[in-house]
ZAMARGU-4260 file (C-alpha; in steps of 0.2 Angstrom, whole numbers, plus 5000, padded with zeros to 4 digits):
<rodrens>
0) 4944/4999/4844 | 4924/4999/4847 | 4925/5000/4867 | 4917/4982/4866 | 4928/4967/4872
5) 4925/4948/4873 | 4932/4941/4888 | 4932/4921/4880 | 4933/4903/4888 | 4935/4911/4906
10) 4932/4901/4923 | 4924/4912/4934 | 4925/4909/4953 | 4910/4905/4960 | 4903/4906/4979
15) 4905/4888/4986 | 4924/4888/4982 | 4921/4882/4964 | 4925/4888/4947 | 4912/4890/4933
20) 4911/4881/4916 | 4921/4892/4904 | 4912/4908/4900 | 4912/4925/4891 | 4913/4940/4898
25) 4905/4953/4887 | 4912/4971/4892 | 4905/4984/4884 | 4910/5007/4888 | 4919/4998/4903
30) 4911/4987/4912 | 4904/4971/4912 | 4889/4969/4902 | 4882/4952/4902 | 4892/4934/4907
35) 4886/4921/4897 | 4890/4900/4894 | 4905/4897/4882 | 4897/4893/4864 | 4880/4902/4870
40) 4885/4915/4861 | 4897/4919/4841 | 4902/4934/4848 | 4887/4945/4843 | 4877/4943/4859
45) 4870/4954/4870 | 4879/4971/4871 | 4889/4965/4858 | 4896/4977/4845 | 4901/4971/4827
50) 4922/4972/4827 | 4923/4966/4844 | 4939/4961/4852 | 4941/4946/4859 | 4954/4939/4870
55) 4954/4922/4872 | 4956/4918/4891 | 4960/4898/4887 | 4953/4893/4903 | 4961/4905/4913
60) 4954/4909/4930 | 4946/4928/4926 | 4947/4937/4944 | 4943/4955/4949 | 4958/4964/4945
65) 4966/4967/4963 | 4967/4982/4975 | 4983/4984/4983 | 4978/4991/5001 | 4995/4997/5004
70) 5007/5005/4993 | 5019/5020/4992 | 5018/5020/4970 | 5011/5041/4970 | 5025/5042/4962
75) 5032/5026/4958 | 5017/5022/4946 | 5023/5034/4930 | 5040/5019/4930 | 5037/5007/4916
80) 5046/4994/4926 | 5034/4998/4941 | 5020/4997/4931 | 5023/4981/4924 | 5028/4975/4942
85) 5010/4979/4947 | 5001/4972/4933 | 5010/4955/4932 | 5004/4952/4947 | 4986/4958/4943
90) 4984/4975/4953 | 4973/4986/4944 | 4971/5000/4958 | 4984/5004/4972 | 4980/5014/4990
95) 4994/5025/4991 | 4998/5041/5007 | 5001/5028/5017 | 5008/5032/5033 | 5004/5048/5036
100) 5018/5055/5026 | 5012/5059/5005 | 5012/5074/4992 | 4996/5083/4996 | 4986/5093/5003
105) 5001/5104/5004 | 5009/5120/5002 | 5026/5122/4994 | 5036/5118/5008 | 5024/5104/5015
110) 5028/5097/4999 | 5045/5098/5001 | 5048/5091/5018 | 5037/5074/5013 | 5047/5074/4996
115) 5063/5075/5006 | 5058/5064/5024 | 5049/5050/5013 | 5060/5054/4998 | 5068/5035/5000
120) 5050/5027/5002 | 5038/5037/4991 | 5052/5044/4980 | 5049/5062/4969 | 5032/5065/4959
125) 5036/5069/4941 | 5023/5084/4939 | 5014/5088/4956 | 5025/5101/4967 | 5010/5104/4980
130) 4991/5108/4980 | 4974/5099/4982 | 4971/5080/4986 | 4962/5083/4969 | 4977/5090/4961
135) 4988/5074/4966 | 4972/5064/4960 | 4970/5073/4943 | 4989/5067/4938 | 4984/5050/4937
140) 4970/5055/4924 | 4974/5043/4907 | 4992/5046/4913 | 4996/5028/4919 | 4987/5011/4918
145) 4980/5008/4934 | 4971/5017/4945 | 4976/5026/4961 | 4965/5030/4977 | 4974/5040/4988
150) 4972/5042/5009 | 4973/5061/5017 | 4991/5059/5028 | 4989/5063/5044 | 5008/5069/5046
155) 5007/5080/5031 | 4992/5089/5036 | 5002/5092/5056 | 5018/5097/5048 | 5008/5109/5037
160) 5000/5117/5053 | 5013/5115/5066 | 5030/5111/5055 | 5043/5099/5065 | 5035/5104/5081
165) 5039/5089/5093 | 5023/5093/5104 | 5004/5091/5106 | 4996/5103/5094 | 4984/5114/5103
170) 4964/5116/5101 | 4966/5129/5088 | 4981/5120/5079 | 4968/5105/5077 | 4954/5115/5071
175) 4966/5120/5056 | 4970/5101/5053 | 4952/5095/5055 | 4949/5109/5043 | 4961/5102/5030
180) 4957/5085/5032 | 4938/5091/5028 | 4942/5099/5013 | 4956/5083/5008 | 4941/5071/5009
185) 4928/5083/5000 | 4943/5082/4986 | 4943/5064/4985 | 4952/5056/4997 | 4947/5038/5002
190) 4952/5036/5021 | 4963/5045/5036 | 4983/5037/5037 | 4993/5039/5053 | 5010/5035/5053
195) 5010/5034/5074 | 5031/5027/5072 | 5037/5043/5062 | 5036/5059/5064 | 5029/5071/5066
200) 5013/5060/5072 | 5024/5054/5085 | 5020/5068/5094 | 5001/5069/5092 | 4991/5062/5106
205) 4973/5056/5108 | 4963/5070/5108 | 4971/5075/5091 | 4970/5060/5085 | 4951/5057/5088
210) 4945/5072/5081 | 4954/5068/5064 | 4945/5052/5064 | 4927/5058/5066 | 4930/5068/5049
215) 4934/5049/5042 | 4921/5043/5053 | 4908/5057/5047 | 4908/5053/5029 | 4912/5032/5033
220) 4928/5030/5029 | 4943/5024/5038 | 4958/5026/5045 | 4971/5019/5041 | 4987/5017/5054
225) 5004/5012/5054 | 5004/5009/5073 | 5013/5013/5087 | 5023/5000/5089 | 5024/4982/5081
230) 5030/4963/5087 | 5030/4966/5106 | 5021/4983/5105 | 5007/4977/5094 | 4995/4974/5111
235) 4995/4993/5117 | 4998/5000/5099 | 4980/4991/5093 | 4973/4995/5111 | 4977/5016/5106
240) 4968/5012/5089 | 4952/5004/5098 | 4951/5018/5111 | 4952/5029/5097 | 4937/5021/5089
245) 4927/5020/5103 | 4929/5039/5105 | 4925/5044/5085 | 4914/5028/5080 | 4928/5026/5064
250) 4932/5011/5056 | 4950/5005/5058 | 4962/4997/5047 | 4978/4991/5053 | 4993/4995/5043
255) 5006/4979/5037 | 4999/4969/5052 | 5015/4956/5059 | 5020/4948/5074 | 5012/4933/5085
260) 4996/4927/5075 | 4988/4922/5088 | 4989/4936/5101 | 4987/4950/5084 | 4971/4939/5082
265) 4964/4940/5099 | 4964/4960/5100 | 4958/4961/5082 | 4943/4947/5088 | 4938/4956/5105
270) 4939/4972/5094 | 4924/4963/5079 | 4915/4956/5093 | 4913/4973/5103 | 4905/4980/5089
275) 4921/4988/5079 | 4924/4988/5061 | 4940/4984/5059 | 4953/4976/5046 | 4970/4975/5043
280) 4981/4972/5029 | 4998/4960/5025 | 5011/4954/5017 | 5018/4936/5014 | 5037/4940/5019
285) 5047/4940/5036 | 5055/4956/5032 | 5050/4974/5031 | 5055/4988/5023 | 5058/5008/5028
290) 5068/5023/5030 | 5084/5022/5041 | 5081/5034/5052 | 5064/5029/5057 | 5071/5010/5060
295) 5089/5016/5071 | 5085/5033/5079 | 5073/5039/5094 | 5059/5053/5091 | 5069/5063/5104
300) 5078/5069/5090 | 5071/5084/5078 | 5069/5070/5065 | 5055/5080/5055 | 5069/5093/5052
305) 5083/5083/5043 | 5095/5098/5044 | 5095/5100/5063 | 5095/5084/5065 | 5112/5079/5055
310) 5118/5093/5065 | 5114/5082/5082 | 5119/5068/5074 | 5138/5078/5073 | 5134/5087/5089
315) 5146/5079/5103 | 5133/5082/5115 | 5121/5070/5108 | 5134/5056/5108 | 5132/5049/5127
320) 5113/5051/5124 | 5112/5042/5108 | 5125/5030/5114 | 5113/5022/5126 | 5100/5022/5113
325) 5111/5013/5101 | 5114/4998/5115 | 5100/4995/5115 | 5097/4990/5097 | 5114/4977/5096
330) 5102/4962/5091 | 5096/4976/5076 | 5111/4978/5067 | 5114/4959/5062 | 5098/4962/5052
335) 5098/4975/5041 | 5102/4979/5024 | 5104/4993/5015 | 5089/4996/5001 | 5092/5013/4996
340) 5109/5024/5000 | 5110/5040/4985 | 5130/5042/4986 | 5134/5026/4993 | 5126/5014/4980
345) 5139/5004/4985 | 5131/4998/4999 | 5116/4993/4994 | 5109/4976/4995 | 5123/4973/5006
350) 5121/4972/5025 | 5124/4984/5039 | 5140/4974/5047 | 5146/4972/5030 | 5145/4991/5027
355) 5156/4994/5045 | 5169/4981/5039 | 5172/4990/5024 | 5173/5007/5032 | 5182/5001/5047
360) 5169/5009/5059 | 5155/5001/5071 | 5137/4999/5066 | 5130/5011/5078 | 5145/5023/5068
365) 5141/5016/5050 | 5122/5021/5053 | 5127/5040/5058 | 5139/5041/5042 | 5125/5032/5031
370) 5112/5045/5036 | 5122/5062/5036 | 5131/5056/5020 | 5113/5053/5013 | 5103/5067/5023
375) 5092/5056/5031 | 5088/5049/5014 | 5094/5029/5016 | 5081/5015/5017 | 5085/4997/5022
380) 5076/4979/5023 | 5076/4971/5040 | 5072/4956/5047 | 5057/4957/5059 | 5060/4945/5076
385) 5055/4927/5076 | 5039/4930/5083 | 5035/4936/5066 | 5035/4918/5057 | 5029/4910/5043
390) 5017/4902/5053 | 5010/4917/5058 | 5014/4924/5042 | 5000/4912/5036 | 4986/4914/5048
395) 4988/4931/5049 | 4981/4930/5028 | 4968/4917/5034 | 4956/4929/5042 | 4940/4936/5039
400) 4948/4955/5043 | 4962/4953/5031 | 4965/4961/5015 | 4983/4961/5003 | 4992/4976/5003
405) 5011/4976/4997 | 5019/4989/5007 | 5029/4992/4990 | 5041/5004/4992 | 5052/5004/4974
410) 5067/5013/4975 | 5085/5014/4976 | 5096/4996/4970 | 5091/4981/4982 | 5072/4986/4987
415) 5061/4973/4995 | 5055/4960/4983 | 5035/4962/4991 | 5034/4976/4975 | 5038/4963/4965
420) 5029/4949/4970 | 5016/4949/4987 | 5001/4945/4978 | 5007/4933/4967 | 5015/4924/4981
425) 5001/4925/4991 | 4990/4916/4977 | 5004/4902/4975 | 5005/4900/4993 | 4986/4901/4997
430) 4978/4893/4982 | 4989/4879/4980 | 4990/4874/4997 | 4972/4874/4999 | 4969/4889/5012
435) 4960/4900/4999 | 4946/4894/4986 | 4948/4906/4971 | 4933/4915/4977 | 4943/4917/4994
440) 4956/4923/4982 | 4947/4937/4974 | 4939/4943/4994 | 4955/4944/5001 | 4965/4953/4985
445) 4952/4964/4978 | 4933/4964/4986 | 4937/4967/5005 | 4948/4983/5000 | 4938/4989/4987
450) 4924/4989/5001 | 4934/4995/5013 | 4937/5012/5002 | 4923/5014/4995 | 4927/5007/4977
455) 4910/5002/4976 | 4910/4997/4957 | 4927/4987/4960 | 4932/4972/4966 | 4916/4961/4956
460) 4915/4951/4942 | 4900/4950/4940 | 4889/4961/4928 | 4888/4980/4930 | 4906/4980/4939
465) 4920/4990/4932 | 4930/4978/4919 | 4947/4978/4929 | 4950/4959/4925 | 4965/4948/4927
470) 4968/4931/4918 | 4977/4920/4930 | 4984/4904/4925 | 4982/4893/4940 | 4998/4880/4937
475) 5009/4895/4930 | 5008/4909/4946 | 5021/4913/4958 | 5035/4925/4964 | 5052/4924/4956
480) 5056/4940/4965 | 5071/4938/4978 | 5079/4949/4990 | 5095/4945/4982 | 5085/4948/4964
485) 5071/4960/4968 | 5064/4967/4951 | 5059/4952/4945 | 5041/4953/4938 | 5028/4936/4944
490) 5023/4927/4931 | 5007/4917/4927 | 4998/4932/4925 | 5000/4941/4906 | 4983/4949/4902
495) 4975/4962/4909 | 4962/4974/4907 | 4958/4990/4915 | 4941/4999/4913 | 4937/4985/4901
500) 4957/4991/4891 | 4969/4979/4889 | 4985/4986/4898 | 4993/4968/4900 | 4996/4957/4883
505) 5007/4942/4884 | 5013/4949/4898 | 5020/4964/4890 | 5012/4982/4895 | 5003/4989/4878
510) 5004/5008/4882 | 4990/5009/4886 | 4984/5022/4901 | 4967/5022/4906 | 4970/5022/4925
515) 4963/5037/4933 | 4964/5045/4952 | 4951/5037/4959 | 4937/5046/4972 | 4928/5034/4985
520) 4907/5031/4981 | 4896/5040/4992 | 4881/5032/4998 | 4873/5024/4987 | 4883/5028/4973
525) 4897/5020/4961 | 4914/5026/4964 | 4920/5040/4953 | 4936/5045/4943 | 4945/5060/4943
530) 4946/5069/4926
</rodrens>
């Protein structure tokens, strides 16, 4: 292969909400050399080498391949299956250590306890065992076929400076974090994640909190945060996030955004006009995803040591206390089900009544057996309350602040079927109904992210951009993936290139790995690979 590719017949999105007369893409080392009129050129035009490819786009809308803003694939992007999830649905580059909680920068046993707390969410790296943000960034170097940008996690830098502590962290024990989180972004990390609902951030406040995001904020990048609260916590959740800009000048992005569109949208609005930059991201589903013990037990518990606390969970004394926590989540139970349960695949995809029938026990009981059977290592589906609807669901993904982000999570027997399927449902939904132009399409799947984490040569097509293309037949894309069949791959999308290589043919991956650990652009510069 010469390096030199012919993108043919293609219909480009164009700025007024139209498409172009079919063109040729001409990439060449990469990128994208020259777009020129279908028929203008044979095929030796300019920066055209003799033994070019071509692929023969039929018509097919070409679209800047797209940024998933919110993923948990660090690991999960060396499965063929996941890769082939990802790329038939057009994602060329995922955002993964999400939510505070990810592999690096860690020590040996930082990097066990995030392999072990998240074990059911970001599931176990095949060759990184701890080190650098670089080091994590490096195994994706020609390893996998898309490219991975990574966020420094707030929780993995606290538990690597104060362990499980479920305290403040004093001046000195943010010093070392700040510290950490300098030397993670030097390394290549595109943005700060706090996962405020798990722990060990729970237990950070403000002041720890800001001076982490002036080290984004110094170098302009964001952070990123799964709040403190969603649905009917959403209002003081974002109002923590806003007073944590004012104090650091940061950019804030908004983690998996859901709940009552119009009141999300009113904070979010006050927030743009005041002067803040800030953006969320969403998925098109009315159920979410996560660890167990996150979704059923208070922080009260030692949760970032799962030894001590299986040991409460079988201590009598904790019963009356965690009794009175477990009323108070009656109109839960009805709505989960398991994802994830390692030695009782039995249970999964089925839900959490079903689970206490079969074993005879409550569901308050059934949760405790699940996660000391498991070690804290259970994930389920739920369904959010009705104040997160379709409806909202919809003009949530109409703003100008939003961005696509999947919130995959790709493990255990019955995942959630987002992995499979968010941003090809989001373009079957959002094109076809009209909502979204295909210019629309490509801001709100690939542009606005690639902006928002400094991806500065992605997210175009246009010429000089990386080629991370998708070919996207408008009358064919959609979502087959269902919560009661969740690894089912979209369809409508079958070719795909990545740094100008096909890693997509007829819908079939090729074998091809040109993805790379991706490092954000400094100013005035083009993004850079690791490798």
């Amino acid at each position: 292969m010469t390096g030199t590719i012919l993108v043919r017949a293609a219909r480009v999105p164009q700025p007024d909400g139209t498409l172009s007369e079919p063109a040729d893409l001409h990439v060449v080392r990469g990128r994208i050399a020259t777009i020129t009129r279908t028929g203008a050129s044979d095929g030796a035009g300019p920066g055209v080498e003799p033994g070019t490819e071509v692929l023969d786009a039929g018509g097919r809308v070409v679209l800047p391949g797209f940024v998933d803003a919110h993923t948990h694939a660090e690991a999960a992007v060396f499965e063929q299956d996941v890769q082939l999830a990802m790329l038939r649905q057009g994602i060329t580059t995922v955002v993964t250590g999400q939510d505070g909680v990810s592999f690096a920068p860690s020590d040996r046993a930082t990097h066990d306890w995030a392999s072990t707390y998240f074990a059911a969410i970001n599931g176990a790296h095949p060759t990184f065992t701890g080190g650098s943000v670089g080091d994590l960034l490096g195994t994706y170097h020609r390893t996998v076929p898309v490219n991975v940008a990574y966020l420094a996690p707030h929780g993995t830098l606290r538990y690597r400076v104060l362990g499980a502590a479920q305290r403040p962290a004093s001046d000195a024990e943010v010093a070392a974090m700040v510290g950490l989180l300098e030397q993670a972004m030097d390394d290549g990390a595109c943005g700060l994640s706090t996962g405020l609902e798990y722990v060990p951030a729970a237990y950070a406040d403000e002041r720890e909190l800001v001076a982490l995001a002036k080290v984004a904020a110094a170098r302009g990048l964001p952070h990123v945060s799964h709040m403190r609260g969603y649905e009917d916590k959403s209002g003081a959740a974002l109002d923590e996030l806003m007073r944590i800009a004012r104090a650091s000048d940061v950019a804030t992005h908004v983690s998996h955004l859901h709940g009552p569109a119009r009141e999300l949208l009113e904070h979010v609005g006050g927030a743009r006009a005041a002067g803040r930059d800030v953006t969320y991201d969403s998925y098109p589903y009315l159920r979410g995803c996560s660890i167990l013990s996150m979704v059923a037990l208070p922080t009260w518990l030692p949760l970032a040591d799962a030894r001590a606390t299986i040991d409460a969970l079988r201590d009598p004394a904790t019963a009356v206390r965690l009794a009175e926590h477990f009323a108070g989540l009656t109109d839960l139970w009805p709505r989960i089900t398991f994802a994830s349960v390692p030695g009782m695949e039995w249970a999964e995809g089925s839900s959490l009544p079903d689970v206490a029938a079969r074993l005879g026990r409550s569901a308050p009981d059934t949760v405790v057996e699940v996660l000391t059977t498991t070690r804290l290592r259970a994930s389920c589906v739920f369904a959010q309350p009705p104040t997160n609807s379709p409806e909202s669901v919809r003009t949530l993904a109409g703003h100008e602040g939003h961005l696509a982000g999947s919130d995959a999570i790709y493990w255990g027997g019955s995942p959630h079927p987002r992995g499979w399927g968010a941003f090809a449902r989001l373009l079957d939904e959002h094109v076809r109904r009209g909502s979204w132009t295909w210019w629309d399409a490509a801001e709100h799947l690939s542009a606005r992210a690639a902006r928002r984490f400094g991806l500065a040569d992605r997210g175009l097509t246009a010429p000089g951009a990386v080629a991370d293309l998708a070919l996207v037949d408008p009358g064919r894309v959609r979502s087959d993936a269902t919560y009661e069949a969740p690894r089912t791959p979209a369809v409508g999308i079958e070719d795909v290139l990545v740094g100008g290589v096909p890693v997509l043919a007829a819908g079939q991956l090729t074998g091809a790995t040109p993805g790379h650990g991706l490092r954000p652009a400094r100013a005035g510069s083009a993004a850079r690979a690791v490798g």
